[in-house]
TIDOVEX-172869 format. One record per residue (C-alpha): x, y, z; residue number from 1; residue in one letter. Coordinates in nm, 4 decimals. Layout:
! residues N
+----------+----------+----------+-----+------+
:       px :       py :       pz :  nr : rest :
+----------+----------+----------+-----+------+
:        X :        Y :        Z : NUM :    a :
...
+----------+----------+----------+-----+------+
! end
This chain:
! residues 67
+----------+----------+----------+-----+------+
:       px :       py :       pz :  nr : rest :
+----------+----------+----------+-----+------+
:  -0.2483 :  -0.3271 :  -2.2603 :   1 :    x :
:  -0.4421 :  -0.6049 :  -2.0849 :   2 :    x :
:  -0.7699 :  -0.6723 :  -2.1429 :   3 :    x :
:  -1.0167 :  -0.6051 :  -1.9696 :   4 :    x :
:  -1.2850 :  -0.8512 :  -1.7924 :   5 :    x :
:  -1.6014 :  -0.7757 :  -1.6784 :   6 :    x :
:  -1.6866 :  -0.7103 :  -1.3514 :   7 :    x :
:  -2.0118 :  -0.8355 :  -1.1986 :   8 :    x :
:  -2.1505 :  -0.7333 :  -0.8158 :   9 :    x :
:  -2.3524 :  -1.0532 :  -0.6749 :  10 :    x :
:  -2.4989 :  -1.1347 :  -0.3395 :  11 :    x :
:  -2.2752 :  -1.2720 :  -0.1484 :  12 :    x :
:  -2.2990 :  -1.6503 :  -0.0374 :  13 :    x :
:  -2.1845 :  -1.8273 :   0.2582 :  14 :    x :
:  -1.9361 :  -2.0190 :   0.0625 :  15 :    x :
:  -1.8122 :  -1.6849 :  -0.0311 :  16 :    x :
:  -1.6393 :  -1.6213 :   0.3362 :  17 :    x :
:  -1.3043 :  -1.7647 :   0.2969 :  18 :    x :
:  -1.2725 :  -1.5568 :  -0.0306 :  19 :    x :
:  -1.3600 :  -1.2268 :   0.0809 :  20 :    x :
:  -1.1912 :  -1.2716 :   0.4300 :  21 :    x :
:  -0.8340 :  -1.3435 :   0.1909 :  22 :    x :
:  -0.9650 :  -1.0299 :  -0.0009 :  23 :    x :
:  -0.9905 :  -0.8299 :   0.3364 :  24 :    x :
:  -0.6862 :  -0.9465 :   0.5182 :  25 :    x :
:  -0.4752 :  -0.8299 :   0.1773 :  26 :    x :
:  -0.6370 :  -0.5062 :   0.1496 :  27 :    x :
:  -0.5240 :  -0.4363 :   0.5132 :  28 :    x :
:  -0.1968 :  -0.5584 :   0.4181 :  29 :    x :
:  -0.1755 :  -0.3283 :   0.1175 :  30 :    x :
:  -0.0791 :  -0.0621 :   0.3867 :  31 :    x :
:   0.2184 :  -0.2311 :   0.4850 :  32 :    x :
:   0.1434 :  -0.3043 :   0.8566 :  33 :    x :
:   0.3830 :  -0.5369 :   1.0406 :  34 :    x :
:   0.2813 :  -0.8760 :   1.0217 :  35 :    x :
:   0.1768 :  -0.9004 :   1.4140 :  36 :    x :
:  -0.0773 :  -0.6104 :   1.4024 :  37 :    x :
:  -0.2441 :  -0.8405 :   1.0714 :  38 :    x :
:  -0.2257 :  -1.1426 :   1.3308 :  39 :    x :
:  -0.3885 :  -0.9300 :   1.5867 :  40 :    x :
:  -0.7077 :  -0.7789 :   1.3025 :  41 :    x :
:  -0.7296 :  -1.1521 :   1.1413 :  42 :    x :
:  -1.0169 :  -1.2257 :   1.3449 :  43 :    x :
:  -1.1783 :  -0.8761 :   1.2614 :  44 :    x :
:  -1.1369 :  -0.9542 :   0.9343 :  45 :    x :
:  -1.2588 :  -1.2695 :   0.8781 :  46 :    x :
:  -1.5855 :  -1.2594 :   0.7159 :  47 :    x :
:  -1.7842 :  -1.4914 :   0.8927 :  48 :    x :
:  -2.0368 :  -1.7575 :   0.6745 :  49 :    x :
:  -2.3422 :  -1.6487 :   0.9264 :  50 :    x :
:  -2.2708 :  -1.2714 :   0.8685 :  51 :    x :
:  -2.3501 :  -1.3584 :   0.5191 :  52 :    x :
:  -2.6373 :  -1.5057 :   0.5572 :  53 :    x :
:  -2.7809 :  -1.2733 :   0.7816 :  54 :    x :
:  -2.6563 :  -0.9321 :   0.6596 :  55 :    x :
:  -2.6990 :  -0.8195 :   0.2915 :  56 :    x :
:  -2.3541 :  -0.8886 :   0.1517 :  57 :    x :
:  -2.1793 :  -0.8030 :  -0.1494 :  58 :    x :
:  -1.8900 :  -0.9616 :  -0.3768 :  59 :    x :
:  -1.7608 :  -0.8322 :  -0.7101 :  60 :    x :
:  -1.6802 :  -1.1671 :  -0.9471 :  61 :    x :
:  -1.4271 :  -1.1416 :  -1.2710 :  62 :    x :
:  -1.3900 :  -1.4419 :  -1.4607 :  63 :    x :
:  -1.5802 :  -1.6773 :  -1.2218 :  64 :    x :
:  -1.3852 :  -1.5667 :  -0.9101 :  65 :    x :
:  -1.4265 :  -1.3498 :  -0.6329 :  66 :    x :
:  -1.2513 :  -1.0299 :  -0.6510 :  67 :    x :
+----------+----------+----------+-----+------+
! end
């Protein structure tokens, strides 16, 4: 069994964006879409640094990293 780690839910930050945009494009990517139609959402799913700042933004963190 592997342990478990404790999950936290933080505001996000602006520094946060690159993380969570990764985070987004691979949960999109979890349903197997080809490659191209990813391409074509990237810049949907990149989670802009300004959005952050202006929208109320979440992020869960496990061991000191965005997850």
């Amino acid at each position: 069994m592997l342990p478990h780690s404790a999950i936290n839910i933080i505001r996000a930050k602006a520094d946060d964006a690159v993380a969570l945009s990764k985070i987004a494009l691979a949960a999109k990517g979890h349903w197997r879409y080809q490659e191209r139609w990813l391409e074509i959402w990237r810049d949907t799913l990149t989670v802009q640094p300004e959005f952050i700042v202006a929208n109320e933004t979440y992020a869960a963190v496990a061991d000191g990293r965005t997850v």
